[in-house]
N, C-alpha and C positions, 0 to 999 in steps of 0.2 A: 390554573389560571391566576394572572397577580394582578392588580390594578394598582396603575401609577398615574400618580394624580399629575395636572397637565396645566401649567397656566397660560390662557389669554391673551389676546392682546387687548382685551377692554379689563384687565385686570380680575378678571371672574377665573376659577378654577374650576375641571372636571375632570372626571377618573375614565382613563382607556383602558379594557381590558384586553392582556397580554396572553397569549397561549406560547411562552418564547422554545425555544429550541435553540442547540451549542453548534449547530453548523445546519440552518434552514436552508432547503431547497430554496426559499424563498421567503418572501412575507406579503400574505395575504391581507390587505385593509377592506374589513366589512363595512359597507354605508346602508343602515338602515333606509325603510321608506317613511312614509307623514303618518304623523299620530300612531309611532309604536314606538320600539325603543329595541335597543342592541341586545337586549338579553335573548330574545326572540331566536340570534340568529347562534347560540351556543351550540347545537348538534352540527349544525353546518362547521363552526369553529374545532373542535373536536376532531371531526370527520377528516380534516385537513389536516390538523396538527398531528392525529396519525400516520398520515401520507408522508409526512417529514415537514412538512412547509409550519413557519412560525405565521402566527395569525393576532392581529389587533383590531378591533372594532372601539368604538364610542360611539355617543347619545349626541347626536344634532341639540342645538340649543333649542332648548323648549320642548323637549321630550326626555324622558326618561327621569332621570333625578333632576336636570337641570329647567332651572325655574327663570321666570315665569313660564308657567309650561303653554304652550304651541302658540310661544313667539319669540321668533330669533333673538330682535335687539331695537331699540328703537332707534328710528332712523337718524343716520350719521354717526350710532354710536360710535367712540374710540375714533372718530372720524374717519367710519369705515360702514358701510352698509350692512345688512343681515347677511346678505350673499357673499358676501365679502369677507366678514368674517367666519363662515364657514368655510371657506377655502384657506384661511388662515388657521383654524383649528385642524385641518387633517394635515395641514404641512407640519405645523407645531408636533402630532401626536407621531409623525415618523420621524422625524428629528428625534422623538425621546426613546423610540422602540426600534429603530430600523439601524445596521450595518450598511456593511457593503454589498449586501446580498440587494438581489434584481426586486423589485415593488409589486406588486398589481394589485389594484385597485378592482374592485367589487363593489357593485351600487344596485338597489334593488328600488324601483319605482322611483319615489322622490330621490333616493341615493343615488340610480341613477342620471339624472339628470345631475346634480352634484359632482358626480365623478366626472360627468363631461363638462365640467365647467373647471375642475381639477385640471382636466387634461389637456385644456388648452392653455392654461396657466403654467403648467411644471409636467408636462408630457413628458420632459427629456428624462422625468427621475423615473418615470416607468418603466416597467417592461413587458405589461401588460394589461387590459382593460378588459373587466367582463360585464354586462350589463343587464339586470335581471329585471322583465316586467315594463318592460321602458316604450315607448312611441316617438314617433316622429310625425306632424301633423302643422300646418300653415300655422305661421303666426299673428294669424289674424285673429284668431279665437283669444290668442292668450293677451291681445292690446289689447281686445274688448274685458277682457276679465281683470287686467288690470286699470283700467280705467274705471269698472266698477268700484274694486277695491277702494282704489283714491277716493271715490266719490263718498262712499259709506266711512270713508276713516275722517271727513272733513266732520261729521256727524257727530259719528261715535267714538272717536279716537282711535289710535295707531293699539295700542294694547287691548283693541275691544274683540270677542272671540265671536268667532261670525259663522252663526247657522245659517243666513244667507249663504254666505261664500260656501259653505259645506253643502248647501242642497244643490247650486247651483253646478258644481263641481263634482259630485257622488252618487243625486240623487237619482239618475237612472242608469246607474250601473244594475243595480237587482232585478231593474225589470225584465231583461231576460231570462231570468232564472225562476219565473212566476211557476208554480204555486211557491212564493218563499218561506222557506222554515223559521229564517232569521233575517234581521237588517244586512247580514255581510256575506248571505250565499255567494257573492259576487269572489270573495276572495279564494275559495278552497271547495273541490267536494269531499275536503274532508270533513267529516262532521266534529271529529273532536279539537280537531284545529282550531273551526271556527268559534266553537264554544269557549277554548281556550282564552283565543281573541276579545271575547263579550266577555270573558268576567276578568280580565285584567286591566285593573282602573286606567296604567298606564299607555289605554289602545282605544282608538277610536274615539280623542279627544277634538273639540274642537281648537281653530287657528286662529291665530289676531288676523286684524284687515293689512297691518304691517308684512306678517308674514306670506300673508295673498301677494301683497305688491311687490316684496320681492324676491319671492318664486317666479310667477309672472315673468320678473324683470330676468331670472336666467336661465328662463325657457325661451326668451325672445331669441338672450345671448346665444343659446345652442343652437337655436335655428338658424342661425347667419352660417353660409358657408363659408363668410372668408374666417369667420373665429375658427370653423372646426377643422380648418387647414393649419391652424396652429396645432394640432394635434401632430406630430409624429408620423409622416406616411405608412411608415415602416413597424408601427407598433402594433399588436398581434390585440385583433378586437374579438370576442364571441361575445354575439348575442344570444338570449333563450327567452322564449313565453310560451303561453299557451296561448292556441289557435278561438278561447271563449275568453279572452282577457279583455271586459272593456277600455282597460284603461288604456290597450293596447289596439283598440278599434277593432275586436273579435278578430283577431289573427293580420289586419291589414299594418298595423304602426310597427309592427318591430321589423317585416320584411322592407318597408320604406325608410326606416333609418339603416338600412342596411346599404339600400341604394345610393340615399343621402351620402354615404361615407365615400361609399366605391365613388360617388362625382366630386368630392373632395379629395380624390385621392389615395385614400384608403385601399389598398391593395390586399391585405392580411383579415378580412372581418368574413368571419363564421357564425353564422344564422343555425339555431335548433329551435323548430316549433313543434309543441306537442298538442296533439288531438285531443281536443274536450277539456284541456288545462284550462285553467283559470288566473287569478290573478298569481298569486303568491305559489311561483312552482316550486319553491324549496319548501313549503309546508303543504302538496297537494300527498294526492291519494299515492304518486308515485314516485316520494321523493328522494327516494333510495336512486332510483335512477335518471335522476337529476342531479343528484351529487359525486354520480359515478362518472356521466358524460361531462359535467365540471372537470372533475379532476383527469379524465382522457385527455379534454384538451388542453390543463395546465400540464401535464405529461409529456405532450405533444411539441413544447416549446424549445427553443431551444436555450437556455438559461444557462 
């Protein structure tokens, strides 16, 4: 693995790391989810770059090395929003890692929603979408949640890190899972997973009220069907979660964006839900064969 460092357009740099390969199947970009960071997803990287395919991942701003940590950018930076420049950092980090070889995009929870906000942007440089852990649900929730946001950042400012916004957003994901052993049974039944997850400082941080506002603002954007008609009718989607994933409405959000897509058009999108999974399938009890039905269907492509 090599990390090349990557500049900005608000003039900040960050390090992508590369798994490259001298004639890839493809190249695989990993999109972390909220409050963890890309090193997380190195076995998964590995796993791939075995397969042949060359693989890049990096840290969303405000996680991982890059500071201040869980918040994108203050509003307007570079006279470009948080979400905004997020989408200008994974164009920038294929530009410095990618050939002529075909793209796909990989986004897990927050990533993907990211990716789909990617793909409405620069769908045409794809040539595939996969999305791990994801939902699709009214966006009515998410103008009330952003509207709180604004309200608490006139307060406390755009940089302030908000256990509000986190209990409101988190805090009954566990409850399912009662008798809890930990704050995060919600993500894994693996036990060393989660444990994993609790003691690495870089996991389970809190976010600014900035970065509430504009997450918020492109989960609105994804929900609009005419955006997600800018996506590529033709471009080859697989979704996967687990069937106990709150994040994913206990198995109902991933088959509804599934639907979502097919009424935009989307003709190509493959749905895998697993029994009793939870949040994070690429770190559950069974993630050998999560990485294996991954790669079937990037196998399956025709590239």
């Amino acid at each position: 693995m090599n990390k090349i460092t990557i500049s900005a357009a608000d003039h900040s740099t960050f390090e992508a790391r590369l798994w490259p390969q001298t004639s890839p199947v493809a190249t695989i970009h990993l999109m972390h989810g909220m409050a963890e960071h890309c090193d997380r997803y190195i076995p998964l990287a590995e796993f791939l770059h075995q397969a042949g395919y060359q693989v890049v991942t990096h840290n969303h701003r405000g996680h991982g090395e890059r500071r201040p940590r869980g918040h994108y950018a203050d509003a307007n930076a570079a006279g470009m929003g948080g979400w905004e420049l997020l989408m200008d950092d994974i164009l920038r980090v294929q530009q410095a890692t990618c050939g002529d070889e075909p793209r796909i995009l990989l986004g897990h929870s927050m990533g993907s929603f990211i990716a789909q906000g990617f793909a409405i942007r620069h769908g045409d440089l794809l040539s595939g979408l996969i999305l791990s852990g994801s939902n699709h649900q009214s966006s009515a929730l998410f103008h009330l949640g952003r509207s709180v946001a604004s309200l608490l950042k006139l307060r406390q400012g755009q940089q302030h890190l908000s256990g509000v916004m986190d209990a409101l957003s988190f805090g009954a994901f566990n409850k399912a899972f009662r008798p809890n052993r930990t704050d995060f049974d919600w993500l894994s039944r693996d036990h060393q997973q989660v444990d994993r997850y609790l003691a690495d400082a870089a996991c389970g941080h809190l976010c600014s009220l900035q970065l509430w506002t504009d997450l918020f603002s492109g989960l609105i954007e994804i929900g609009k069907a005419n955006n997600l008609r800018k996506i590529p009718a033709h471009l080859p989607i697989y979704l996967f979660g687990g069937d106990r994933d709150p994040v994913g409405q206990m198995g109902k959000g991933v088959p509804a964006l599934k639907a979502f897509l097919e009424k935009t058009g989307h003709d190509n999108v493959t749905l895998r839900m697993y029994p009793e999974g939870r949040h994070e399938m690429l770190n559950e009890t069974n993630a050998s064969e999560v990485f294996q039905d991954t790669l079937n269907w990037l196998k399956s492509l025709s590239l």
